[in-house]
MIVOLUM-985685 format. One record per residue (C-alpha): residue number from 1; x, y, z. Coordinates in pm, 1 decimal. Layout:
BEGIN
NUM, X, Y, Z
...
END
This chain:
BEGIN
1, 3643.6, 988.5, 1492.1
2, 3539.3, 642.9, 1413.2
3, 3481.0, 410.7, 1098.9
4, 3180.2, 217.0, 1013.8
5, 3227.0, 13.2, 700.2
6, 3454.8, 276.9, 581.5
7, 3261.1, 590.7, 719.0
8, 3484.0, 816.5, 875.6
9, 3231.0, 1077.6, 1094.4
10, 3166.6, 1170.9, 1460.0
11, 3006.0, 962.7, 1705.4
12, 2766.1, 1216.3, 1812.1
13, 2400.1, 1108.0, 1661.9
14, 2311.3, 1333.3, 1346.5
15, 1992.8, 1555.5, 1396.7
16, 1754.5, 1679.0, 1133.4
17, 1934.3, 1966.3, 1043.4
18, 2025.2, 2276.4, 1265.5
19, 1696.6, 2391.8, 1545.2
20, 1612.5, 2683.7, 1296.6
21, 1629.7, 2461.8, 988.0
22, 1380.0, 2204.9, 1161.4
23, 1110.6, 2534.5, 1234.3
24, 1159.0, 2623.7, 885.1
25, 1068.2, 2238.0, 755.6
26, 751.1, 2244.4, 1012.5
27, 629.4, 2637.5, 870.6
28, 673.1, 2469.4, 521.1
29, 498.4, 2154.2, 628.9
30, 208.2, 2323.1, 826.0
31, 161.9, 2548.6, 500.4
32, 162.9, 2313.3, 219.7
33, -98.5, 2129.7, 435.0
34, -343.4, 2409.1, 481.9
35, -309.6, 2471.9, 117.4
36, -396.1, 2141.4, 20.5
37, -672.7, 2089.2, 290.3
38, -815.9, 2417.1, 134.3
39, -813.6, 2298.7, -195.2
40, -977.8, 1979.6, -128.3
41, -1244.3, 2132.7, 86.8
42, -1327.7, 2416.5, -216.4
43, -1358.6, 2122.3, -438.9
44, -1539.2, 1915.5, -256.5
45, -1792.7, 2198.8, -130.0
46, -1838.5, 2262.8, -563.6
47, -1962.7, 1886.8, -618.8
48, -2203.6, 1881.4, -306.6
49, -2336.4, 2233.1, -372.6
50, -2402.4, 2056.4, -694.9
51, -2489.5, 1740.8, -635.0
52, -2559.1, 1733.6, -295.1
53, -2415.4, 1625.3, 12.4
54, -2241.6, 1303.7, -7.7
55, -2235.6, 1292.0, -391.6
56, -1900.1, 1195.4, -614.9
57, -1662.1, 1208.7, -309.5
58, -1863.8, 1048.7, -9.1
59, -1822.0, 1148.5, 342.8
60, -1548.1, 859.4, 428.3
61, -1297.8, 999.4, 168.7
62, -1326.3, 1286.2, 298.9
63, -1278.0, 1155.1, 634.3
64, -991.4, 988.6, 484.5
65, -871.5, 1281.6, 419.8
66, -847.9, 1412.5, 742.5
67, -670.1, 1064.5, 828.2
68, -372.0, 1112.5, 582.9
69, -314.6, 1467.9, 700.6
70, -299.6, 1369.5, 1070.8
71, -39.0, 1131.8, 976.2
72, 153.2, 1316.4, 814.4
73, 161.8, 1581.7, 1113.9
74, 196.0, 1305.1, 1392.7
75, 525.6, 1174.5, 1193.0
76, 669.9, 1489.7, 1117.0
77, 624.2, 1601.9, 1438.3
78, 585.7, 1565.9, 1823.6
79, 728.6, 1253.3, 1994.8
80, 789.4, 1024.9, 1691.6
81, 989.2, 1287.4, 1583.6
82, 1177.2, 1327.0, 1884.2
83, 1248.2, 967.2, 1835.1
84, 1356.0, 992.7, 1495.0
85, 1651.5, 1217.3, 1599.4
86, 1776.3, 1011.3, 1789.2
87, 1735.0, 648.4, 1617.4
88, 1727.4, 471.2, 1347.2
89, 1418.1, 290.5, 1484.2
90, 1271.2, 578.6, 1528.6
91, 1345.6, 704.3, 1124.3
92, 1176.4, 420.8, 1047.3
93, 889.3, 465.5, 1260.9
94, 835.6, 773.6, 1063.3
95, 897.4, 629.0, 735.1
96, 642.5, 305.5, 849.7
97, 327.3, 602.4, 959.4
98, 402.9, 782.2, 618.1
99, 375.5, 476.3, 394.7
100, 81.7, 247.8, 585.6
101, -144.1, 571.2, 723.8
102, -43.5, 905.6, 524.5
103, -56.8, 726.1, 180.4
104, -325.8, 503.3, 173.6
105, -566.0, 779.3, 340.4
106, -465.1, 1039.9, 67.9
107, -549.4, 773.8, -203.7
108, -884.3, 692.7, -34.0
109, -942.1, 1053.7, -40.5
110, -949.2, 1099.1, -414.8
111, -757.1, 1404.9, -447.7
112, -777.5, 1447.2, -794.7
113, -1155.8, 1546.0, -883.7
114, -1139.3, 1825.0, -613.5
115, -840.8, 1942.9, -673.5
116, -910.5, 2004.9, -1038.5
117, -1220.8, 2138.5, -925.8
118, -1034.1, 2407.2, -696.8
119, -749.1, 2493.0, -944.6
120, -753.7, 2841.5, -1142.6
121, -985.9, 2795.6, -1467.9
122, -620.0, 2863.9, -1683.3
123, -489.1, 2538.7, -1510.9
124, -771.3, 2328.2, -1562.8
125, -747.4, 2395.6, -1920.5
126, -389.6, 2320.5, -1919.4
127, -453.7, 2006.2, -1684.2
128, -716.4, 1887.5, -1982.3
129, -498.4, 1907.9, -2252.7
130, -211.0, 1698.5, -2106.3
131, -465.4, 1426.6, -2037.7
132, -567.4, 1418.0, -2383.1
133, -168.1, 1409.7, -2518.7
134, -31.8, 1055.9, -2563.6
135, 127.3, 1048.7, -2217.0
136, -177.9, 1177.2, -2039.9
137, -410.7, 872.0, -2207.3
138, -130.8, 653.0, -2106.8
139, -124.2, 726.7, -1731.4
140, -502.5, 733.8, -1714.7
141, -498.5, 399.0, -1803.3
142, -524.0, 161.5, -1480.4
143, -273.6, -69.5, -1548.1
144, -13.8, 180.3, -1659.0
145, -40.1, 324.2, -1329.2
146, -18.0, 24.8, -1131.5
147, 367.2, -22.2, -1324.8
148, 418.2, 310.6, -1256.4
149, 286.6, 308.3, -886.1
150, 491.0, -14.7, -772.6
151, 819.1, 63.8, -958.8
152, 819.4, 412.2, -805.7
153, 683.9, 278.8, -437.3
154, 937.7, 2.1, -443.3
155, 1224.2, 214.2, -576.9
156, 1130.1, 523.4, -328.1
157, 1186.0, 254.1, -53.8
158, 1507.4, 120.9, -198.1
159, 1701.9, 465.2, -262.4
160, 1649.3, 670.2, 78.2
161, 1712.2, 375.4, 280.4
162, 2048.3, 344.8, 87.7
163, 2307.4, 460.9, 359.4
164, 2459.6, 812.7, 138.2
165, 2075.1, 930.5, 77.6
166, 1963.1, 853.4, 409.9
167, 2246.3, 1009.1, 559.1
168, 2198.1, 1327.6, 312.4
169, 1840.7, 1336.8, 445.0
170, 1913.6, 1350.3, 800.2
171, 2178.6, 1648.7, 711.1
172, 1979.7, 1830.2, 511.8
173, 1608.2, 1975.0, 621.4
174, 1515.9, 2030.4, 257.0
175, 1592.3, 1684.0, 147.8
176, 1487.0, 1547.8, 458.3
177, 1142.5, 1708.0, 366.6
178, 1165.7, 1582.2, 22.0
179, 1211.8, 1228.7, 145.0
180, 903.4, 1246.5, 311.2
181, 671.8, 1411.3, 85.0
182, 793.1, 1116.8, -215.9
183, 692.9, 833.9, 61.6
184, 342.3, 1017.8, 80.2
185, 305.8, 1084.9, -301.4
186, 423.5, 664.7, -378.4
187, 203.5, 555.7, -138.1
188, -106.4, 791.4, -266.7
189, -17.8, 645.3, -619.5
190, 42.1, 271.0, -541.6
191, -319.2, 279.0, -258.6
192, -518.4, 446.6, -567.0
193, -547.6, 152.6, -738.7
194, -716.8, -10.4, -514.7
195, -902.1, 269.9, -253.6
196, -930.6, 542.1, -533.2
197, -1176.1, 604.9, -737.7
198, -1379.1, 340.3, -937.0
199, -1225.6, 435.5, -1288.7
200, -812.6, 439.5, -1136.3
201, -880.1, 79.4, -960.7
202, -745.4, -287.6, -1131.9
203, -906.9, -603.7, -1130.5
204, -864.9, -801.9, -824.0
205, -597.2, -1066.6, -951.8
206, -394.1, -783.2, -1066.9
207, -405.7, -561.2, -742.8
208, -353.5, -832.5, -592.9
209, -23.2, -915.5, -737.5
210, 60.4, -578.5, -740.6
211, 19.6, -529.9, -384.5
212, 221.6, -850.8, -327.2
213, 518.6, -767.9, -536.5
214, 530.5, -408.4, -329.9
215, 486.7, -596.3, -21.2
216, 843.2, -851.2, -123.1
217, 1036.4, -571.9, -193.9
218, 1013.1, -388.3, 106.8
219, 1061.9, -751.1, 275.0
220, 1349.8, -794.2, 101.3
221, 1498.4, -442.9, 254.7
222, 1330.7, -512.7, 598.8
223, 1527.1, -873.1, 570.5
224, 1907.1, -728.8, 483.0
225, 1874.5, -472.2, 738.6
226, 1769.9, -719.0, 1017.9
227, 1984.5, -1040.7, 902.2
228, 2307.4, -787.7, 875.8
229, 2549.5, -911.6, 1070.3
230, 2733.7, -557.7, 1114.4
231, 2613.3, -207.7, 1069.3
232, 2554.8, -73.2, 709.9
233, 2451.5, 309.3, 797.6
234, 2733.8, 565.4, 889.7
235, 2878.1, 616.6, 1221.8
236, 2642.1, 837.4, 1454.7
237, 2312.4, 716.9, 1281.0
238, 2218.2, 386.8, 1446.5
239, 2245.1, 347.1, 1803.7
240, 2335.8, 700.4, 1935.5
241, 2526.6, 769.9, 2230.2
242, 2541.9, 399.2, 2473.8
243, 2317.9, 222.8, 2219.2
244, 2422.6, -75.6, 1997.4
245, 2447.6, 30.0, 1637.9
246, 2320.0, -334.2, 1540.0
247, 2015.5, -359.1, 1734.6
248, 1919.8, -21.3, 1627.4
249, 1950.7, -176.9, 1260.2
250, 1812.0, -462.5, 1332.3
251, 1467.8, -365.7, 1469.5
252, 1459.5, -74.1, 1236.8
253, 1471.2, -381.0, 992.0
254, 1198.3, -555.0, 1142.1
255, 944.0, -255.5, 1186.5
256, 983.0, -216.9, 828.0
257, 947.5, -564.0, 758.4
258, 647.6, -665.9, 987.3
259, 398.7, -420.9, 958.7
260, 431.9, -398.8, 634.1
261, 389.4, -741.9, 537.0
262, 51.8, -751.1, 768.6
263, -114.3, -434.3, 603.2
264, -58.0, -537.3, 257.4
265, -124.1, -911.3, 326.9
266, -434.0, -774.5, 478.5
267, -538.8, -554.0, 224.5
268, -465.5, -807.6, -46.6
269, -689.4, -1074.1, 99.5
270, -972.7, -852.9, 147.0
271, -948.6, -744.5, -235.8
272, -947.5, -1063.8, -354.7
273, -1228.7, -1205.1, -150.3
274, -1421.0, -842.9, -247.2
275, -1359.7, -1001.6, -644.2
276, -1438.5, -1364.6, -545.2
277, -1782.6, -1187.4, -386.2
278, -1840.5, -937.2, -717.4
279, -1795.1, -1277.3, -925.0
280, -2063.4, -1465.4, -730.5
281, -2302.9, -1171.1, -772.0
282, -2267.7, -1098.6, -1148.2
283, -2242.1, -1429.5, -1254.5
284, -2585.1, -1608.9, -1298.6
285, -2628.8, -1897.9, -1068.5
286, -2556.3, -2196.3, -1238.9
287, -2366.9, -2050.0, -1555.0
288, -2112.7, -2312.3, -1673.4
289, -2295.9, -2617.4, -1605.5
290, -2520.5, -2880.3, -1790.0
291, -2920.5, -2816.7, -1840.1
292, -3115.0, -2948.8, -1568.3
293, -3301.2, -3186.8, -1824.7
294, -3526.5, -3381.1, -1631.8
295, -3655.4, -3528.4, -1943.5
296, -3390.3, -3650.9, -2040.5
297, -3304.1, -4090.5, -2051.4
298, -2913.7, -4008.4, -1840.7
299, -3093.6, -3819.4, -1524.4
300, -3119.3, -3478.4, -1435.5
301, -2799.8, -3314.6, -1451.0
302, -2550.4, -3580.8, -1509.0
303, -2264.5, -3601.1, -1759.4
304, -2300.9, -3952.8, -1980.9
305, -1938.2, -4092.5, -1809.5
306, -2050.9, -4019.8, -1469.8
307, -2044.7, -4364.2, -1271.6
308, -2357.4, -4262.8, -1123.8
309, -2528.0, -4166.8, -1432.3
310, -2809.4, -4412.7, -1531.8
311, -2621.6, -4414.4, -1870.9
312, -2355.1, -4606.8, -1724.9
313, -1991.3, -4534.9, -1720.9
314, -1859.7, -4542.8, -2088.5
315, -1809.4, -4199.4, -2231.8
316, -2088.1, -4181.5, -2449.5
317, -2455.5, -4400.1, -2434.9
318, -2278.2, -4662.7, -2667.6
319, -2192.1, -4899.1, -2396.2
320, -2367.7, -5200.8, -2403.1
321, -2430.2, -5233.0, -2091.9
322, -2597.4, -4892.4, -2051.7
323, -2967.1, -4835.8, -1960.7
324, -2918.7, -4589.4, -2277.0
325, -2924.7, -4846.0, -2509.8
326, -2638.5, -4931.1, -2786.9
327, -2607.5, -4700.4, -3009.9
328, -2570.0, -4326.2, -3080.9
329, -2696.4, -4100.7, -2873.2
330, -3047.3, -4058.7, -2774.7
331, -3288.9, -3939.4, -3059.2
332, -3580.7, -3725.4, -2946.5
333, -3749.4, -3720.1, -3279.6
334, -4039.5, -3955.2, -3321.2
335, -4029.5, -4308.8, -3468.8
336, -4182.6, -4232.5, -3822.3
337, -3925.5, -3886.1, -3837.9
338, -3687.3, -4143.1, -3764.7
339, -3773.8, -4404.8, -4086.3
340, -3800.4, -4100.4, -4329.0
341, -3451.4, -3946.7, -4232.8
342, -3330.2, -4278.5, -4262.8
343, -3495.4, -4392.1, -4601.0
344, -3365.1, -4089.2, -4742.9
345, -3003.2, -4110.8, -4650.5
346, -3051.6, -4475.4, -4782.8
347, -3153.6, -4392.8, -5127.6
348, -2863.3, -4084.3, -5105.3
349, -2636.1, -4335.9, -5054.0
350, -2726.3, -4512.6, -5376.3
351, -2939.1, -4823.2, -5218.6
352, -3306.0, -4820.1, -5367.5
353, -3539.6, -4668.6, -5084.5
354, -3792.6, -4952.4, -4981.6
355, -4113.4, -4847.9, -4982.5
356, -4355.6, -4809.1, -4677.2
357, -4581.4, -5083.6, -4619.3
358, -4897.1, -4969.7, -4690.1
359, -5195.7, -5090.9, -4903.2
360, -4978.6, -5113.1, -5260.6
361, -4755.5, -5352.2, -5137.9
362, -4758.7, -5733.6, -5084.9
END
């Protein structure tokens, strides 16, 4: 027996459960895959035997699709799994495929539309009524599921890499499974806002910022388990057999903390240069500037307190100095416009108006 920061447990590295338990967890996983790949694929076949081939869900979600699925498999299965028995590294390997490949392909896939699609007629009426009750509206709103998607992503991240959960899900098959399927389903959520569908997407600031406050907590998690000076995780989890419990912490820290940082860095650049490029496109060119007026006595296009400006550089054409002439500013009206505007606000100010020279006058 042997104590790591008060952990009493045998040395022996903990496997997923018992060799029947594990066949169990992949019969379980191999079915609720098939389901799901069948309900997509009836749903999807309904919209392109109505709309045609291609229409509502393109071909690339659905290839996307097919992307999350294989994830999932190659994770739960095969040699990363055979790593994760016997490593922390290798845990987090699986955790890393799960919450960079799994997720973001099942939120590119737009799940939702076919599923409904594929669902008994009984649950699509039930499914309609909770999105028209006050929690349904809520949700549907985009940025009440960005909140929701980040606080659950970050906080799915937080509690299973806590050492008693993480140790309960390498004990137990079921809650092993459990762990996995909430890293696919807060990934799905959190990727939806920005690779779902047009309606479940933010603006570009705000997925950015989203994806960057998602991306600092799981830095922060990658950073304590690689900066660590001594083992956090129970005896017989990191470093199995010969191996040193810190190093297996350590870059277990730093997978998490890497490639996480350069897919959502990624992403989040290429979503806010996507916005920058919508801007340029809806905008008209030139909106927010001056008139072009050629006509006009400062030059085309140039703001009276420009140095350059013909006007000169005083804030308004009163300068002196200025080309512009002293004075207010310009006044396009002609001359005689100009003597009858200012004969009458003469006599309004209570000065007799002097009358025109003309033939009646001497």
């Amino acid at each position: 027996m042997s104590t790591v920061n008060g952990w009493a447990g045998p040395v022996e590295p903990l496997a997923h459960g018992t060799v029947a338990g594990q066949a169990w967890t992949n019969l379980a996983l191999l079915g609720t895959l098939a389901m799901l790949g069948a309900g997509y694929g009836r749903g999807v076949h309904e919209l392109w035997s109505r709309r045609g081939v291609g229409a509502v869900v393109p071909r690339w979600r659905v290839a996307a699709f097919g992307l999350g699925v294989a994830a999932v498999l190659v994770a739960s299965t095969g040699p990363v799994h055979e790593r994760a028995e016997g490593s922390f590294t290798g845990h987090m390997a699986q955790h890393m495929i799960l919450l960079l490949v799994a997720g973001p392909g099942m939120a590119a896939a737009a799940l939702g539309l076919p599923l409904a699609l594929a669902g008994p007629r009984r649950l699509r009426r039930r499914w309609a009524r909770w999105r028209g009750t006050a929690a349904g509206t809520w949700l549907r709103r985009p940025g009440s599921l960005a909140v929701l998607a980040g606080t659950l992503h970050g906080g799915v991240i937080w509690i299973w890499h806590l050492p008693a959960p993480y140790r309960l899900a390498v004990q137990n098959d079921l809650v092993h499974m459990v762990e996995h399927a909430s890293f696919v389903v807060a990934a799905a959520l959190l990727w939806s806002t920005v690779l779902g569908a047009e309606r479940h997407r933010i603006p570009g600031p705000v997925a950015v910022l989203l994806l960057v406050a998602t991306m600092l907590a799981a830095s922060a998690l990658g950073a304590a388990l690689t900066l660590a000076s001594d083992p956090i995780y129970p005896a017989g989890i990191l470093g199995p057999g010969d191996g040193d419990p810190l190093a297996d912490q350590q870059l277990a820290g730093l997978l998490m903390w890497i490639p996480m940082d350069v897919a959502i860095l990624t992403a989040a650049s290429i979503v806010f240069l996507r916005w920058l490029s919508g801007l340029d496109r809806t905008s008209p060119r030139g909106l927010g500037l001056l008139p072009d007026d050629r006509t006009s006595p400062c030059g085309p296009g140039l703001l009276p307190d420009n140095p350059a400006s013909p006007c000169g550089p005083g804030p308004l054409p009163d300068n002196p100095a200025s080309p512009c002439g002293p004075g207010p500013l310009p006044d396009d009206r002609p001359a005689g416009s100009r003597r009858d505007a200012s004969a009458r606000v003469d006599h309004g100010a209570g000065s007799p108006a002097r009358p025109a020279a003309g033939k009646g006058t001497r």
